[in-house]
C-alpha positions as CSV (number, residue, x, y, z in Angstrom):
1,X,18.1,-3.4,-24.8
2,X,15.7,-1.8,-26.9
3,X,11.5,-0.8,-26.8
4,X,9.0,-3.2,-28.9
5,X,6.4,-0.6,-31.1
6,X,4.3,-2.0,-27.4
7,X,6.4,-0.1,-25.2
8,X,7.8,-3.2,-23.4
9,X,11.5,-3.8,-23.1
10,X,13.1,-5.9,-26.3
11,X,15.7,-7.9,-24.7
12,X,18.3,-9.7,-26.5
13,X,18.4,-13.3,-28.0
14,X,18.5,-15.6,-25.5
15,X,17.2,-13.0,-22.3
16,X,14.8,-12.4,-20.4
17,X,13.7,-9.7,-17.9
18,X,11.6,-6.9,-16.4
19,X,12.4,-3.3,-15.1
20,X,10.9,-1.1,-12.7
21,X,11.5,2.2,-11.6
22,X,9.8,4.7,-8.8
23,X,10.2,7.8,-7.5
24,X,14.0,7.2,-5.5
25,X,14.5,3.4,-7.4
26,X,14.7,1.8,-10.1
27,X,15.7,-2.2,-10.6
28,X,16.3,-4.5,-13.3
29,X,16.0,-8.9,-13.8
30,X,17.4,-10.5,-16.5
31,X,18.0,-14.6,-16.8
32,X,18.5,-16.5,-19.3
33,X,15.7,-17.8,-21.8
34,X,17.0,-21.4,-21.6
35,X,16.1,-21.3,-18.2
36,X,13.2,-19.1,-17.5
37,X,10.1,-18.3,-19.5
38,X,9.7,-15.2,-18.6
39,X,9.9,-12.4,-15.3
40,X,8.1,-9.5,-14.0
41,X,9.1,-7.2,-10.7
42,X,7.4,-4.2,-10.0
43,X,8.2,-1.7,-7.1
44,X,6.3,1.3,-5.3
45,X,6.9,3.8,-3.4
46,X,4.5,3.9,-0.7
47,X,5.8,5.5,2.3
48,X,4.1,8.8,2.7
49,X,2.3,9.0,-0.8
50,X,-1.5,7.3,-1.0
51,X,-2.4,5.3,-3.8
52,X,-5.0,7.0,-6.1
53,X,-8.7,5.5,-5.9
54,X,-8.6,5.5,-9.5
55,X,-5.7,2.9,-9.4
56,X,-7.7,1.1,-6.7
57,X,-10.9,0.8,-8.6
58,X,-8.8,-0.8,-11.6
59,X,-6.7,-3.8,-9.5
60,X,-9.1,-4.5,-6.9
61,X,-11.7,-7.2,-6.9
62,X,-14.1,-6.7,-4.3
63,X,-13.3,-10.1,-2.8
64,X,-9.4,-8.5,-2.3
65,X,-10.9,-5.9,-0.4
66,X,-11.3,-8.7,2.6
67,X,-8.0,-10.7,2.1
68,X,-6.0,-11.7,5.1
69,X,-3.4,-9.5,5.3
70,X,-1.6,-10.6,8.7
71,X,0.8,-7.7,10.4
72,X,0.2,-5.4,6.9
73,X,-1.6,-2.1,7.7
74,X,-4.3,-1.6,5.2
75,X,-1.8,0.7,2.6
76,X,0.9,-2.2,3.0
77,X,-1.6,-4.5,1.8
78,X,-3.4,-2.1,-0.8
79,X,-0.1,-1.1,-2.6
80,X,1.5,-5.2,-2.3
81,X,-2.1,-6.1,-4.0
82,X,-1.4,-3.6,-6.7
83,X,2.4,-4.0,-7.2
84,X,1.6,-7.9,-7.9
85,X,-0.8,-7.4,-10.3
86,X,1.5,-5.2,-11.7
87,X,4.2,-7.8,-11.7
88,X,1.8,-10.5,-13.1
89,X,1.1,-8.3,-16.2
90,X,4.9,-7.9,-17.0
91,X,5.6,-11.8,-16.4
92,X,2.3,-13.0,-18.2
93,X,2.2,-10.4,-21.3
94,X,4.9,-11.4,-23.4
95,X,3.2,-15.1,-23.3
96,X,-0.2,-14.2,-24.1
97,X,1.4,-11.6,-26.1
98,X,-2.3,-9.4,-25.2
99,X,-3.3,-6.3,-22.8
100,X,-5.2,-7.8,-20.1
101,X,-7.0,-6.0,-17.2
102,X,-5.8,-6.5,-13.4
103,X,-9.3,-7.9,-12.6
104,X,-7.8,-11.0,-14.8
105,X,-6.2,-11.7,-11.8
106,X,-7.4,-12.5,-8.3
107,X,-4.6,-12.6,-5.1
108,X,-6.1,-15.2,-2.7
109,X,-3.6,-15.3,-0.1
110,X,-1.1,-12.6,1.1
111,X,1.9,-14.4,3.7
112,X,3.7,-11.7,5.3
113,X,6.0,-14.3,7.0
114,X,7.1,-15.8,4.0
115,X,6.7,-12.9,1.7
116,X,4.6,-14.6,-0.5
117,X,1.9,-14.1,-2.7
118,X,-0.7,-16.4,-4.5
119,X,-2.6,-15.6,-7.3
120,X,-5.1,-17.5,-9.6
121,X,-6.7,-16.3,-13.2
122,X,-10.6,-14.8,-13.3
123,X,-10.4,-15.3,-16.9
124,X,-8.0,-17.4,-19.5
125,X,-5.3,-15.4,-21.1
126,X,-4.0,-18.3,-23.1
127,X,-4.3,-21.9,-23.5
128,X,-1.2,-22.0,-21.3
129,X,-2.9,-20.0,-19.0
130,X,-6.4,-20.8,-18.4
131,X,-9.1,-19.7,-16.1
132,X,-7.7,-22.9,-13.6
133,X,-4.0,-21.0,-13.7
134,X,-2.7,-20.5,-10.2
135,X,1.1,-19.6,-9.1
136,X,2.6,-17.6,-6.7
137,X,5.3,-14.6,-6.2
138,X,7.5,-13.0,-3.7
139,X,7.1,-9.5,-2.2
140,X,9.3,-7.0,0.2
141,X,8.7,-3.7,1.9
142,X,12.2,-2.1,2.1
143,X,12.8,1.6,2.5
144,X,9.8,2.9,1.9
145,X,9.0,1.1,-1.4
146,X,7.1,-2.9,-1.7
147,X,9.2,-4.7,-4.3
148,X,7.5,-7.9,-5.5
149,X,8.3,-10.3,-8.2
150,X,6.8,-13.4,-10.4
151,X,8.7,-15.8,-12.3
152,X,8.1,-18.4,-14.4
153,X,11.0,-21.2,-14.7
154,X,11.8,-23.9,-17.5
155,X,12.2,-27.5,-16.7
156,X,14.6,-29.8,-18.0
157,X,13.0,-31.0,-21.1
158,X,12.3,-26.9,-21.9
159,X,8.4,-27.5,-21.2
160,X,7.1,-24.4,-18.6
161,X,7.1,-24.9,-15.0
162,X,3.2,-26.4,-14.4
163,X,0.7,-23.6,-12.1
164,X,0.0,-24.8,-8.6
165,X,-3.1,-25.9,-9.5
């Protein structure tokens, strides 16, 4: 595996994946291209560390400020909002092959029972991804850290797995 002139990770023909690390982890996914489009995980060390208001005023939307967020203390749900968006960028950027900004992205609904997150656009990224785009990805709090992960998955006939809209 090499770096792209971007920074991002060049997998090999016929791969690909998404790396993290954080301070104690670090985590790789790779699949195959044949089957997915394209993955993103992110993870973050939250336990005992506070997440900079600087990062905050850069991923939040003011209407994710007031999310649901179940059993999750407001950090749990500060860093998972943040680690998603972070998970989005690395799952959507090598499609729309563009920087985007986190407020591209609005969570709408944070499940701590399923561990799931769902997610819509604010603004198009892509013709495949339009304003309308909405999906969903998986999140964890394990030792210390929230892991959470977006995928996007190939049908049979190669098209891209449709949004949830």
């Amino acid at each position: 595996m090499g770096i792209r002139s971007d920074r991002a990770p060049q997998w090999p023909e016929g791969l690909v994946g998404s790396i993290t690390h954080t301070e104690g982890f670090a985590s790789a996914a790779v699949a195959r291209a044949d089957e997915w489009w394209s993955l993103g995980i992110d993870s973050e060390r939250i336990e005992g560390t506070e997440i900079p208001s600087a990062a905050l005023d850069l991923a939040l939307r003011a209407e994710e400020w007031h999310l649901d967020r179940g059993s999750l203390s407001e950090a749990q749900s500060l860093w998972l909002i943040f680690s998603a968006k972070e998970s989005i960028y690395k799952c959507l950027y090598p499609l729309v092959g563009r920087a985007f900004d986190y407020s591209a992205v609005i969570l709408e609904k944070i499940d701590p029972t399923s561990g799931t997150f769902y997610f819509r656009l604010a603004e198009a990224l892509a013709p495949e991804f339009p304003v309308s785009y909405r999906s969903q990805g998986r999140f964890e709090f394990s030792r210390g850290c929230v892991h959470t992960g977006v995928e996007l998955q190939r049908l049979e006939d190669g098209r891209r797995r449709r949004s949830l809209s």
